[in-house]
N, C-alpha and C positions, 0 to 999 in steps of 0.2 A: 560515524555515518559517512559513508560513500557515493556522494551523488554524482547520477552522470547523465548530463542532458546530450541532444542531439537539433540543435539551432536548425539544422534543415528539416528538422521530420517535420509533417502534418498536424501531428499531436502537439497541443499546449506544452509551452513549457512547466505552466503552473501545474498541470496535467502529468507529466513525467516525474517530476518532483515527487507529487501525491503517488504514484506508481512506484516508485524508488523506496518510499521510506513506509510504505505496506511490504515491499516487497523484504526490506530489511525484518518489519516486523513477524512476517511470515516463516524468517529465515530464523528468527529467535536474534537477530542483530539489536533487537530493539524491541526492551522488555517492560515490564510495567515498573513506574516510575522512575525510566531513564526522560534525562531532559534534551530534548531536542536542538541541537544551537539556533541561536539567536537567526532572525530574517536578514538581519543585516549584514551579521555575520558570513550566510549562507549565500544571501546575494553577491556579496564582496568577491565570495572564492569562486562562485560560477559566474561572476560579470552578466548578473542579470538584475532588475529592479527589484526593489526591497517587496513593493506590493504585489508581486509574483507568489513573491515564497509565502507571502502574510497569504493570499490567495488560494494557495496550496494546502498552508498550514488552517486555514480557515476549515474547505473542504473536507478534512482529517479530522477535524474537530465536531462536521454535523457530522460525519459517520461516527461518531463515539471513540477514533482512535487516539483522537489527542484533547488533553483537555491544555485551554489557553490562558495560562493566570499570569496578572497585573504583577511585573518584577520577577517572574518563574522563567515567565517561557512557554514552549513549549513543555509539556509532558506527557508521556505514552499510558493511555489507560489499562486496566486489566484487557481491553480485547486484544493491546498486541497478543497475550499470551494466547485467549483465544484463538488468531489468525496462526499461531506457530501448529496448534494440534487439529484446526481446520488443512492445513497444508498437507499434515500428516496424512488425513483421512484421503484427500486426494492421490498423493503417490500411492496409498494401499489403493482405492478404487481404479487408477489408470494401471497401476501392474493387474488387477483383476480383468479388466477391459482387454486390455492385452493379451492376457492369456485366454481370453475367450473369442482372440481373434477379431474385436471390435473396432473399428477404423474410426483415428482421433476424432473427425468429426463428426461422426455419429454420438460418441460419448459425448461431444462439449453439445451437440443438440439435444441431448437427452436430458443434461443439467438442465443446459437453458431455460429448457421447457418443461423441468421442475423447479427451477427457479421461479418462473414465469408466473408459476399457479398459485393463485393466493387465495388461502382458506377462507 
């Protein structure tokens, strides 16, 4: 796993983290039942606080991506695999978007705002 924060940006760091290793997840980097390294570990090699990553790794955990167990670790639940063929489904919808001429953000407001509607 390859994390890469940005100390200047706006965005949390514990925030880019989380961003990083969906983004891995999404990417199929990071499958169901790989384990996660250690916060401390993770903090060591980015020079950030241990409670950062736990932070990170926490938020990952109420989205159901990672489950957090006593002497494991982290670990990646079956939704990485979900978020890999979620990803999927996106590149087939923005090349369709595209071919019909849709300007990005039109499409990402049209998500949004089927996102947005809850049954």
């Amino acid at each position: 796993m390859l994390v890469r924060i940005d100390p200047a940006s706006e965005v949390p760091i514990f925030a880019q983290l989380a961003a990083s290793v969906r983004a891995d997840a999404a990417a199929g980097r990071i499958r169901p039942g790989d384990r996660l390294p250690a916060a401390r570990e993770v903090a060591a090699s980015l020079g950030i606080n241990v409670h950062t990553v736990l932070h990170a790794y926490q938020e990952l955990r109420d989205e159901g991506l990672l489950e957090l167990r006593r002497g494991r670790g982290a670990v990646a639940t079956e939704t990485a695999a979900a978020l890999t063929e979620l990803q999927r489904d996106i590149h087939d919808l923005t090349r369709r978007a595209r071919a019909l001429g849709l300007a990005p953000d039109t499409l990402a407001a049209l998500v949004k705002e089927i996102a947005d509607d809850r049954p």
